[in-house]
C-alpha positions in Angstrom: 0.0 0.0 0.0 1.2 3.5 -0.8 1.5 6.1 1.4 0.8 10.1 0.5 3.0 12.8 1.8 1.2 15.1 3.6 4.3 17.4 2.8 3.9 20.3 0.3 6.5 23.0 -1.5 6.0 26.2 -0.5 6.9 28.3 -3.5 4.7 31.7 -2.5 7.4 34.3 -1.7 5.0 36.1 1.0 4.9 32.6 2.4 8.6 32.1 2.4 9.4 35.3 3.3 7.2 34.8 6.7 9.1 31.2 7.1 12.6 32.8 6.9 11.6 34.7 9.8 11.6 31.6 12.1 15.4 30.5 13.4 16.4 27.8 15.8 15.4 24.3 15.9 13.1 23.1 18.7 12.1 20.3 20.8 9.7 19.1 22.6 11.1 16.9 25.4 9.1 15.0 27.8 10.0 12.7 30.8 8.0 9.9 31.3 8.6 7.8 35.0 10.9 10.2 36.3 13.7 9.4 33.4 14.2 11.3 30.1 12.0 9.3 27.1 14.1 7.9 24.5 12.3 9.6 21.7 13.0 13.1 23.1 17.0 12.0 22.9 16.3 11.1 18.8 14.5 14.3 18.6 17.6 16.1 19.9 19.8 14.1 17.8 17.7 15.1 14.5 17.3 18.5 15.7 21.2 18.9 16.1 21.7 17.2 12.6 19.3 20.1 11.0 21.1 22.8 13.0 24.7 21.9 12.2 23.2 21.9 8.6 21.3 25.3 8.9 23.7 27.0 11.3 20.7 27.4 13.5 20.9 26.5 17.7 19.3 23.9 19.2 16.5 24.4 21.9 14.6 21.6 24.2 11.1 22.9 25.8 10.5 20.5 28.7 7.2 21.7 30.7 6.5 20.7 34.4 7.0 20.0 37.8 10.3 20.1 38.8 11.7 18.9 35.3 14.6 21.7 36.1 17.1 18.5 37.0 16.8 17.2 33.6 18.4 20.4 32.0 22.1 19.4 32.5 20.9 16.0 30.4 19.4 17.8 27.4 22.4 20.1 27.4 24.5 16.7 27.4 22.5 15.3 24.2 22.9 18.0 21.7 19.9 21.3 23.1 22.3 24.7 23.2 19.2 25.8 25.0 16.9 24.9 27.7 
């Protein structure tokens, strides 16, 4: 069975002009049992793989409840920013 993209090109130049606005790569990290989740440290990974490629810094966005302890690890795994 194929799948369909649900990717599309963006060719309107008010459209891309708006996009080139944006910088930085971001996360969204989450900690699941008191520990980190394994897909968050891929995210980074990928995120740090883009940003060596655009020139752009990494940042992780971890919400909560005394989540401030897992900084140092996200730091650790490729985020320039917390």
């Amino acid at each position: 069975m194929a799948t369909q993209s649900s990717f599309t090109t963006v060719t309107d130049p008010e459209t891309l002009r708006k996009l080139a606005e944006f910088k930085g790569v971001w996360v969204y990290a989450e900690v699941d049992d008191n520990r980190l989740t394994s897909v968050s440290a891929e995210l980074l990974s990928a995120a740090r793989y883009v940003a060596q490629k655009t020139g752009e810094e990494v940042s992780a966005v971890l919400l909560g409840y005394g989540v401030e302890r897992f900084a140092e690890e996200l730091a650790k795994r490729g985020a320039d920013r917390v």
